[in-house]
C-alpha positions as MATLAB code, in Angstrom:
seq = 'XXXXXXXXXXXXXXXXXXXXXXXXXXXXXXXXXXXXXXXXXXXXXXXXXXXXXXXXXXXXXXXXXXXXXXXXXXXXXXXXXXXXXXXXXXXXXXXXXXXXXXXXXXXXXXXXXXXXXXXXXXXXXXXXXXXXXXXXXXXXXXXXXXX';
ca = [
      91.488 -180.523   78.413;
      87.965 -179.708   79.749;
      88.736 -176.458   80.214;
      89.974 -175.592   77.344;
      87.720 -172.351   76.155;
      86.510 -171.427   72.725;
      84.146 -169.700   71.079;
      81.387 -171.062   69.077;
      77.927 -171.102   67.815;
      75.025 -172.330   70.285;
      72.007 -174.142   68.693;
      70.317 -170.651   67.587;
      73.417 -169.469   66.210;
      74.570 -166.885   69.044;
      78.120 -166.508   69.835;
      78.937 -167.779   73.314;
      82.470 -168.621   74.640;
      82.402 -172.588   75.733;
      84.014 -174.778   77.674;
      83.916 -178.549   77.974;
      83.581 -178.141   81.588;
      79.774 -176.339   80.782;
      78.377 -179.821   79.800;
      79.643 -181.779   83.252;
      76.711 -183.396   84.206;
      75.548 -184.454   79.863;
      76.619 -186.913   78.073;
      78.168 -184.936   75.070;
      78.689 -185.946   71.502;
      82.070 -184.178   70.519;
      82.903 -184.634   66.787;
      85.568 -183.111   64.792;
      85.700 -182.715   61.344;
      88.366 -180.418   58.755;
      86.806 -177.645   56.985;
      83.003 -176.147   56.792;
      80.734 -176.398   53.654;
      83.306 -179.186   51.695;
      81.303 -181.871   50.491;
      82.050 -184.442   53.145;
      81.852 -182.396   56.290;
      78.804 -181.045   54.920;
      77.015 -184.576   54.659;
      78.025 -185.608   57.906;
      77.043 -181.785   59.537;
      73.438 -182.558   57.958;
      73.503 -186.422   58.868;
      73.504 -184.897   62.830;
      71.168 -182.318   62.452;
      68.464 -184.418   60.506;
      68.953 -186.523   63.331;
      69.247 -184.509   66.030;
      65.867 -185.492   67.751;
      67.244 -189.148   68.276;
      70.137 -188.157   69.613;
      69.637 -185.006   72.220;
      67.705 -187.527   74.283;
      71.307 -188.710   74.749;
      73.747 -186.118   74.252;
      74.548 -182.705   73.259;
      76.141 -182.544   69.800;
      78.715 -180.436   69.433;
      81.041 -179.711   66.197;
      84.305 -178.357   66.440;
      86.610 -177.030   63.225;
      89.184 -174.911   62.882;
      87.406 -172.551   60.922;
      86.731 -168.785   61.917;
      82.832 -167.697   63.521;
      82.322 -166.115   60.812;
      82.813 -169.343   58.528;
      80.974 -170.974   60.791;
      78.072 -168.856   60.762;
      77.502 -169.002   57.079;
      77.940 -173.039   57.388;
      75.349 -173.136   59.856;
      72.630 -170.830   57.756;
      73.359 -172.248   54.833;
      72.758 -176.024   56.130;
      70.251 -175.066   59.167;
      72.548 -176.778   61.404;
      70.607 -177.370   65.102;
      73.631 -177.613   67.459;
      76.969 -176.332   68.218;
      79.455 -175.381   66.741;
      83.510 -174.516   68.119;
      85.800 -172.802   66.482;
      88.898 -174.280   67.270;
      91.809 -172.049   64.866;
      94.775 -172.583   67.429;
      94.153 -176.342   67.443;
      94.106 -176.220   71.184;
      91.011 -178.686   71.401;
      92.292 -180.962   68.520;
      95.512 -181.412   69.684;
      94.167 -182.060   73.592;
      92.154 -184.753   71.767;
      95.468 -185.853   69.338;
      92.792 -185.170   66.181;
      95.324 -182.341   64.953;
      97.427 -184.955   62.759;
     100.179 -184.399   59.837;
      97.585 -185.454   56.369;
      98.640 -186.114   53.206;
      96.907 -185.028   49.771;
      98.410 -185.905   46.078;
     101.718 -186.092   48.103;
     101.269 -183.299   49.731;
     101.743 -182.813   53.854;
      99.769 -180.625   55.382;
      98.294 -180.417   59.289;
      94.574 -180.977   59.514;
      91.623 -182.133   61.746;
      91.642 -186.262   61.301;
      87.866 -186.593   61.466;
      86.822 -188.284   64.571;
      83.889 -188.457   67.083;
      83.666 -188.586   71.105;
      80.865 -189.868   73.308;
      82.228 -187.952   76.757;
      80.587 -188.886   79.989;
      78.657 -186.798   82.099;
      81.844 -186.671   84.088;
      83.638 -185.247   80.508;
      85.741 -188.145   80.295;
      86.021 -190.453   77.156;
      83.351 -192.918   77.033;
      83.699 -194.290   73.257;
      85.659 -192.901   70.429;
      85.593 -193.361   66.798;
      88.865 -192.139   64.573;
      89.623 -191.663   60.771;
      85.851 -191.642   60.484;
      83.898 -192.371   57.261;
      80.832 -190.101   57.085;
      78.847 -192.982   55.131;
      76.785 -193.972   58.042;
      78.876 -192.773   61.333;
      75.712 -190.911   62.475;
      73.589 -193.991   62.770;
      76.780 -196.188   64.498;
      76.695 -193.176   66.888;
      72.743 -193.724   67.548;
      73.096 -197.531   67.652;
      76.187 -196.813   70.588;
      73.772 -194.514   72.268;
      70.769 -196.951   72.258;
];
């Protein structure tokens, strides 16, 4: 699943194709979340980058949606985001990760990103995982992990 490619964002906001396999070596902080610029992906997009100091002396962050560059681009000016970002549209690293789960919404069922988070190795293999994540505070249980 590590060498999976897709493209994404890097911390300046140039396009770059990426692959797991480019972090072997870093710890990496791999979080998935459903949509760009909704309320709670927003809050927990800003929650890493305010704290992006404490935890690049740990990890690389990287967030991964299935949303197009070009959303992503906007998302990422509009918020300053400071790492990141893969777009993911065919699901290909969600569903290597089993994040790309059947949702429900006012009895609705729809297929969508179940927010989670990944501490990978610097071998790229699962170290710690958190699933069906509540932003409210996530960041800081990822820090306290870390430290």
């Amino acid at each position: 699943m590590n060498d999976i490619k897709l493209q994404g964002l890097d911390a300046e906001g140039n396009e770059k194709e990426y692959s797991l396999n480019n972090f072997k070596g870093k710890k990496v902080i791999l979080y998935f979340y459903p949509k760009d610029n909704t309320s709670g992906c927003t809050q927990e997009a800003c929650n890493f980058r305010d704290n992006i100091n404490r935890l690049t002396s740990f990890a690389t962050v990287i967030g991964v949606s299935p949303d197009s560059i070009k959303s992503h681009k906007s998302f990422k000016e509009k918020q300053s985001l400071n790492f990141i970002l893969l777009s993911d549209p065919e699901h290909k690293l969600a569903e290597a990760y089993c994040v790309w789960k059947e949702k429900s919404m006012y009895g609705k069922k729809y297929m969508g990103i179940e927010r989670s988070t990944f501490i990978l190795d610097k071998d790229g293999k699962i170290e710690k995982e958190w699933r069906k994540v509540k932003v409210n505070g996530h960041v800081d249980e990822v820090i306290d992990y870390l430290l």
